[in-house]
N, C-alpha and C positions, 0 to 999 in steps of 0.2 A: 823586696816586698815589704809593704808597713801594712798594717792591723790598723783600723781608725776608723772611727767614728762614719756612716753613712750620711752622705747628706742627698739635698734634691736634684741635685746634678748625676747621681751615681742611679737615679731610677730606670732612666732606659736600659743601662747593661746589666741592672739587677734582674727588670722585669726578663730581658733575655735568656739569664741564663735558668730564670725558675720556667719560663716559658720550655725549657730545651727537657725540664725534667717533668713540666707535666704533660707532654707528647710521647714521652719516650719513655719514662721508666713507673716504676710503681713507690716509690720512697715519699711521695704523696698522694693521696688521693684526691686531689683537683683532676677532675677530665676535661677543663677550658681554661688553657692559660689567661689568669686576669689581664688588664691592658693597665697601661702606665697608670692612669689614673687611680684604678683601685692599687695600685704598689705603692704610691705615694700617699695613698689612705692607711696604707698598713703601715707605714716606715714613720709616719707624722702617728700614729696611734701608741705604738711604741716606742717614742721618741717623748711624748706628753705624759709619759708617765713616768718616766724619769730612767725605763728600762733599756739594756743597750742593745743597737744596731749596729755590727761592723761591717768593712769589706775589707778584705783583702788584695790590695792595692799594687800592683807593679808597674811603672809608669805611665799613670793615668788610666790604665786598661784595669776594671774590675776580677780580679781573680776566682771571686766567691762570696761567700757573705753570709752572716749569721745572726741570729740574734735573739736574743730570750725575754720571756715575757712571765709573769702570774701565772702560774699552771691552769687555774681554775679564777673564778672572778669571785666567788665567795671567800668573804674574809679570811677564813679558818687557813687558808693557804697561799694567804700571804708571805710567808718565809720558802715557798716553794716554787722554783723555777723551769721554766721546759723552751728545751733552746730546738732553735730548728737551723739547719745548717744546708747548703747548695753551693757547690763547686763548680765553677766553670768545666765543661769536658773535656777539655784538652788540656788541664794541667793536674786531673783527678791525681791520686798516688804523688804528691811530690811536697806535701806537706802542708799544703796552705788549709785545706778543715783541720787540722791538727794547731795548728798555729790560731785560726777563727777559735777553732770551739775551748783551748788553752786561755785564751782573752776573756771568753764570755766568763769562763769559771771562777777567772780575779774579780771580775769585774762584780759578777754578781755576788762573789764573797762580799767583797768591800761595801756591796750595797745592803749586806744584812740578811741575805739570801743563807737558807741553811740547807734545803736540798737541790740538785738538780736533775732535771727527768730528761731521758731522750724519748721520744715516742718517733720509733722507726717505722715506717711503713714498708712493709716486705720481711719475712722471717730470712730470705733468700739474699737481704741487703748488703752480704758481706763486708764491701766497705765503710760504711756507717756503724755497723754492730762492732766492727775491730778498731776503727778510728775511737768511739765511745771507750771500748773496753781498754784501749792502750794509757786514757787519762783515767781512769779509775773507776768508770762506770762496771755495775754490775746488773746482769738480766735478774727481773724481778716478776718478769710475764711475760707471757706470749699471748694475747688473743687470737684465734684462730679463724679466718676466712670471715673477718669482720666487713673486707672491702672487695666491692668488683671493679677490678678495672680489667680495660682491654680482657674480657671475656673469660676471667679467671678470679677467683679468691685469691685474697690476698689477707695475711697476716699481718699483725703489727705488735712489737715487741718494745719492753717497756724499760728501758735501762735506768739506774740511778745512781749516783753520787752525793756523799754527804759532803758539806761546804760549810768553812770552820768549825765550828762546834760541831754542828750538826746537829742530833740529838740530846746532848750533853747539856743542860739545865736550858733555862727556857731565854729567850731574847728577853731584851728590854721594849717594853712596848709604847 
């Protein structure tokens, strides 16, 4: 398996496997899987801004794929990042979000990036809140029964990580 860069070729199995988690589970709350074209809206969006898009790659076949963006669009949180992260379902538990979301955390280091946020959807999302908490995330909130899907509240819980410095004197700006 390689970690790289997403490009326009990788959106059909992208759009797939986010399509398989917005039918099926609560870790987003989309209720209409987008179609290729809005994926390739999303991936050219965050790709134009200089922030990264990976997949994790086993011969030619998309694994998973992650990627982090500006927490917020106002300036003030510019050194802040929030990765969102989708595993193919058949190789969930075997490393590859660990290895994704491992990537995004260099990556967004190196880019000047000083926190990073997971915003999980599902209090219940075990895999996502242990994959976070094994690279260094810590929970910093739960909102509760912020979201309905398939006919339930659902929570979303707020994990975070400082990256380089972190708090420790200010960036250069």
């Amino acid at each position: 398996m390689i970690i790289r860069d997403a490009t326009a070729a990788d959106v059909p199995q992208i759009a797939a496997i986010y399509a398989h988690h917005v039918r099926t589970g609560t870790g987003t709350f989309e209720e209409e899987p987008p179609d290729e074209a809005e994926v390739a809206a999303r991936l050219a969006k965050v790709q134009d801004h200089g922030w990264a898009w990976l997949v994790a790659d086993h011969e030619g076949q998309v694994q998973g794929y992650a990627y982090y963006a500006q927490f917020r669009d106002r300036s003030a949180y510019r050194f802040t990042a929030e990765d969102s992260i989708y595993v193919r379902d058949d190789v969930r538990g075997m490393g590859v979000g660990k290895a994704l979301v491992q990537a995004l955390l260099d990556r967004a280091a190196a880019q000047g990036f000083r926190q990073m946020l997971a915003v999980i959807g599902d209090s219940e999302n075990v895999g996502s809140i242990g994959l976070h908490a094994s690279l260094g995330f810590r929970t910093v909130g739960t909102m509760r029964a912020v979201g309905l899907k398939f006919g339930q509240w659902v929570d979303v819980v707020t994990m975070q990580r400082a990256l380089g410095e972190g708090e420790k004197g200010l960036p250069p700006d």
